[in-house]
TILUM-746293 format. One record per residue (C-alpha): residue number from 0; z negated, y, x. Coordinates in pm, 1 decimal, always signed. Each point is the difference from the previous one (the first is absolute). Layout:
> NUM; Z; Y; X .
...
***
This chain:
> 0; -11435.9; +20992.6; +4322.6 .
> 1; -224.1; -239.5; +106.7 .
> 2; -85.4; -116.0; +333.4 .
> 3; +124.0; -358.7; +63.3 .
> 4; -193.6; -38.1; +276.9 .
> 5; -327.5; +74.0; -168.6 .
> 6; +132.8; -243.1; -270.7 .
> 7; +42.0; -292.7; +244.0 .
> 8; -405.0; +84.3; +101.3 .
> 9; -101.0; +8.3; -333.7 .
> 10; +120.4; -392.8; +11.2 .
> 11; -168.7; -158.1; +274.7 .
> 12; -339.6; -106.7; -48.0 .
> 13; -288.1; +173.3; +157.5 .
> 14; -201.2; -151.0; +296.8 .
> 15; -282.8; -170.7; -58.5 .
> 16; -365.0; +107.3; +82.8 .
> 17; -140.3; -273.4; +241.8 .
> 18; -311.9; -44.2; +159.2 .
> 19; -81.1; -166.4; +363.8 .
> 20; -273.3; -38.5; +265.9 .
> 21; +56.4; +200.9; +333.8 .
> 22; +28.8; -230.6; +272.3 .
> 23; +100.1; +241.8; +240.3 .
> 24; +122.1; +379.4; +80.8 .
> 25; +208.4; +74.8; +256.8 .
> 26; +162.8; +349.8; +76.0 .
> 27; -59.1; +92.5; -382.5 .
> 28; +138.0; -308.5; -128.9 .
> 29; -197.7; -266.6; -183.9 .
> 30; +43.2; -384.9; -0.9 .
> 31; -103.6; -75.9; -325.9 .
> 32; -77.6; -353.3; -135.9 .
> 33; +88.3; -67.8; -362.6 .
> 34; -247.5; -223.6; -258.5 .
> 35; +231.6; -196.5; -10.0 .
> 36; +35.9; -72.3; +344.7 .
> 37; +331.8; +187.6; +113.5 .
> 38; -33.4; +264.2; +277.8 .
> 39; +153.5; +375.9; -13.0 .
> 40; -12.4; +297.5; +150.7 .
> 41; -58.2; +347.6; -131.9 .
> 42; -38.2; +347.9; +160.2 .
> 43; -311.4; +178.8; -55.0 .
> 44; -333.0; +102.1; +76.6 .
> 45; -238.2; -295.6; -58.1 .
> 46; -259.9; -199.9; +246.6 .
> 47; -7.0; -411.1; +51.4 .
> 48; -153.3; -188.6; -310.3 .
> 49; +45.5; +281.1; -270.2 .
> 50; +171.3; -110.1; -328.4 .
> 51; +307.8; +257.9; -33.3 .
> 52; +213.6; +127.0; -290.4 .
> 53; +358.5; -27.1; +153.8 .
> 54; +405.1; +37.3; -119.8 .
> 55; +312.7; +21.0; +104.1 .
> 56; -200.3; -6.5; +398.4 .
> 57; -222.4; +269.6; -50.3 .
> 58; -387.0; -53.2; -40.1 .
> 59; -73.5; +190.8; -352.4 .
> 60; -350.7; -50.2; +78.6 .
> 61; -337.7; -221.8; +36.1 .
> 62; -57.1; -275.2; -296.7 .
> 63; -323.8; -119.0; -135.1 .
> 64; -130.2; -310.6; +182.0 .
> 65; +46.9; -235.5; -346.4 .
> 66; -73.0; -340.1; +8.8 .
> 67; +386.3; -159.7; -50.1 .
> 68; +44.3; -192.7; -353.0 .
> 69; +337.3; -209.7; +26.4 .
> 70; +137.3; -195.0; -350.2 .
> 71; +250.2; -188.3; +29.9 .
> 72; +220.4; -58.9; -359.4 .
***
């Protein structure tokens, strides 16, 4: 039989890989500041001004500092 709760998972979407500035790091916690200009926190080990990785509040890891290409359509 199958599992309906594992069925209801299986319909959601998955959370999206984003990537932020650290503004700040507090007690493990990370104020993070979006491209596009939103702010967010994540737990995680990171230091002010890296580029982070982050989902669902968790830092994944550091990003490549990328110059930011934005087209609008």
């Amino acid at each position: 039989m199958r599992n309906p709760y594992a069925a209801l998972l299986a319909l959601l979407p998955n959370s999206p890989l984003q990537i932020g500035t650290v503004l700040d790091i507090s007690n493990g916690v990370a104020t993070i500041q979006l491209d596009g200009g939103g702010l967010t926190t994540a737990r995680g080990d990171a230091t002010t001004g890296d580029k982070v990785f982050f989902r669902d509040g968790a830092i994944e890891g550091t990003a490549p500092d990328l110059p930011l290409e934005v087209i609008d359509v």
